[in-house]
C-alpha positions in Angstrom: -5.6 -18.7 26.8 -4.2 -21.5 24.7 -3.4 -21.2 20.3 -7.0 -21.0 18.6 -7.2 -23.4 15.8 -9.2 -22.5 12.8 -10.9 -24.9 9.9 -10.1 -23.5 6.3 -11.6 -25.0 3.3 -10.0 -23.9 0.0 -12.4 -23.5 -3.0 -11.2 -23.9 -6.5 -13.2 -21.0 -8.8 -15.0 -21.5 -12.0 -12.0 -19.2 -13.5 -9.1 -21.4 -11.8 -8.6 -18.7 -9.3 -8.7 -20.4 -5.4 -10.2 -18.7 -2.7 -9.9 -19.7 1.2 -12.4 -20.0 3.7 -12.3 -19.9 7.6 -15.8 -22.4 8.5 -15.1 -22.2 12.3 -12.3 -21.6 15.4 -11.7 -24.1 17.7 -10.1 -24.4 21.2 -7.6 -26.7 20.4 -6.7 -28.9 16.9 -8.2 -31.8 18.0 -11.5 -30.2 18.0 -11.1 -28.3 14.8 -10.0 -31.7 12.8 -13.1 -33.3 14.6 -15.0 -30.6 13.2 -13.9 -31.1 9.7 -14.6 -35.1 9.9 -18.2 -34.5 11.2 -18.4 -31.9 8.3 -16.8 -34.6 6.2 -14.8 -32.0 4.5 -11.4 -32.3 3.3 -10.2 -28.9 5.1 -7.1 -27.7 6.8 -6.8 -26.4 10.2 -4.4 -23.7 11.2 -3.6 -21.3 13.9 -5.3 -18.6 14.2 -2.2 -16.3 14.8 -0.5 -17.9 11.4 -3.8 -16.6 9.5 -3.9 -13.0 11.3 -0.2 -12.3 10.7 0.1 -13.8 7.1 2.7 -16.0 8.4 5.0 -13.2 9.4 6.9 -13.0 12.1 6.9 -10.5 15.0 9.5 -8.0 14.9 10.0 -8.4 18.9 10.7 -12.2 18.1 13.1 -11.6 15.0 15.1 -9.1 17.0 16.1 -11.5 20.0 17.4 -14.1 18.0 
């Protein structure tokens, strides 16, 4: 199974806080940017394993380089 790809929209709160939200996964990131120009949204799409893990990296993967 290939990288899963999934379309975040960030909203901007009446008390300036933002908050992000995932709208749909996809199979690949063509679909998912498709998805957000059907939509005609102005969101971002992202891994799905970036989102899970905060960005952080596996300790297995820091340790071999």
């Amino acid at each position: 199974m290939g990288t899963l790809f999934a379309l975040v929209l960030t909203m901007g709160m009446t008390d300036g806080s933002f908050e992000e939200m995932v709208l749909g996964v996809y199979e690949s990131q063509q679909q998912c940017e498709d998805a957000a120009t059907e939509q005609r949204i102005n969101g971002e799409c992202y891994p799905v394993e970036r989102i899970v893990r905060g960005g952080e990296v596996p300790a297995e993967t820091a340790a071999s380089h």
